[in-house]
N, C-alpha and C positions, 0 to 999 in steps of 0.2 A: 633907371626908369623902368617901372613895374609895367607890365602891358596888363590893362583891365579884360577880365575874359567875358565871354559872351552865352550865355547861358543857353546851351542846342538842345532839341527831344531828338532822341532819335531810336529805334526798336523799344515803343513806350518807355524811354527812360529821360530823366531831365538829367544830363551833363551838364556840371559848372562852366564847361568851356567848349568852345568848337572843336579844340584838339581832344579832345576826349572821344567827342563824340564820334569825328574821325577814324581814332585808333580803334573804335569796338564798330566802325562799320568794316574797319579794314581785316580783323580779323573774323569776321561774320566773313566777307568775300575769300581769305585763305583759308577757311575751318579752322579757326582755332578757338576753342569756348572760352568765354570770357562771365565776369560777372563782376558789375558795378561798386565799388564800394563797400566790401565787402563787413566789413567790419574796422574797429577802431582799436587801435593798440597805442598807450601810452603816449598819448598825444599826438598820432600821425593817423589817419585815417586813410590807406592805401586806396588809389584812383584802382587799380582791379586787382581781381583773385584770375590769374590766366592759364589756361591749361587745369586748374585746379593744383598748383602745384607752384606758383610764382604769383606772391602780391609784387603788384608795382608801382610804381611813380611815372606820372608823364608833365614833364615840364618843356616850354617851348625852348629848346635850346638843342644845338646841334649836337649827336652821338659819333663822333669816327673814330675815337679812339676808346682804350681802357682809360685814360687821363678823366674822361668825362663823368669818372664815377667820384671824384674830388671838386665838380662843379658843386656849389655852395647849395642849390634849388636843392639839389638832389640828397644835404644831410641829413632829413630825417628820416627820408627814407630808405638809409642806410645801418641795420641791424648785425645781429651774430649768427643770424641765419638767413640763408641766401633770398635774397629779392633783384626784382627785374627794375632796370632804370628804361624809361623809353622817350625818347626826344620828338624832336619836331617833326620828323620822319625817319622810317628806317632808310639803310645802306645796303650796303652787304651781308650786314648783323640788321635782326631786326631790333636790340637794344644789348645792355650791358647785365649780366647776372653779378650780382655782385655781394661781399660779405666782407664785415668787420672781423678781423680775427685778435685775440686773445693780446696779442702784441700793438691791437692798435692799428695795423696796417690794413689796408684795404684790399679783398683777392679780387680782382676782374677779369670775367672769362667772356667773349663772345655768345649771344644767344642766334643759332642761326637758325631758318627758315625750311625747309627741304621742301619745296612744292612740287615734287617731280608728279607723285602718283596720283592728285589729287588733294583731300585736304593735308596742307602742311602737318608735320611733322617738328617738334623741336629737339634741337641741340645744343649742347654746350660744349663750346671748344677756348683753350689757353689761348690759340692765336686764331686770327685768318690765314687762310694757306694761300704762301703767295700766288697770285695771279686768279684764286679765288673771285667770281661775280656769282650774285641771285639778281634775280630779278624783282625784288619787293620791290625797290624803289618804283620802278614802271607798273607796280599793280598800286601801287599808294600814290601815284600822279593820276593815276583813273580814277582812283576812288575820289581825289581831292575835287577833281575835273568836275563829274557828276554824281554830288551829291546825292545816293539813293536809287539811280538808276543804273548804274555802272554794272557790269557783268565780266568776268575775267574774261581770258581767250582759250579757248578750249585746250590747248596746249602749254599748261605749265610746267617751266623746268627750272630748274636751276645746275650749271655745273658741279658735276657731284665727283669727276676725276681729279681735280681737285683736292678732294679732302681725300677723297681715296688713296693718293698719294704722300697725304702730308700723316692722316691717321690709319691708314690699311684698309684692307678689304670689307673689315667688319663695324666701318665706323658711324655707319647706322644706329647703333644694337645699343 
């Protein structure tokens, strides 16, 4: 059963669906640039260009694992060079980086959030480090809350010992 989507405007743009529209409010609320649609590659027409640096795909379907980059929504937009899958909301990751390789197999790394300083920051990591938490998920329940009015909390963090742990001191960089 296909869910019909719903056609949203949102910062002067028309999103085919509400989740779209969503994701580039919720990234306007972590600073992360986004742009719509950017262009069309052999048959797939990527939902954004983010960061400048990741087209992606957002299909309503849950992301918790690397497994999700084998959910069926997500084949086309699945290349030989690295693209963002993004679900129905983020986790701990805020979607899947992911890339076809030569062999056929699929690489999937975690794309994660760093909101400590201000506007986020992205990462790509092999795993989540256990006991790893951000807090996207509780800035994307706001945003979903109040559409257009929402305002983060002056204090964003997310546990960064963590990673610090699982990838060293410099795992920022």
């Amino acid at each position: 059963m296909e869910i019909e989507s719903i056609p949203t405007q949102y910062s002067g743009v028309t999103f085919r669906s509400r989740l779209e529209a969503r994701w580039a409010q919720f990234f306007d609320v972590i600073g992360v640039n986004w742009q719509y649609e950017p262009m069309r590659i052999e048959g797939w027409i990527p939902d954004f260009l983010i960061d400048g640096r990741w087209l992606a795909e957002v299909k309503p379907t849950p992301i918790t694992s690397t497994g999700a980059a084998h959910h069926e929504p997500f084949a086309k937009a699945i290349r030989d060079f690295d693209t963002l899958l993004l679900g129905e909301s983020p986790g701990d990751a805020l979607g899947l980086v992911v890339r076809r390789e030569s062999d056929g197999s699929i690489l999937a790394r975690y794309l994660v959030a760093d909101l400590e300083a201000g506007p986020a920051s992205l990462h790509v990591f092999p795993f989540l480090p256990r006991g790893f938490r951000s807090d996207l998920a509780a800035f994307w329940q706001g945003v979903s809350n109040q559409l257009g009015a929402w305002q983060p909390p002056p204090s964003r963090s997310v546990v960064s010992a963590s990673c610090e742990a699982a990838f060293g001191p410099d795992w920022r960089a």
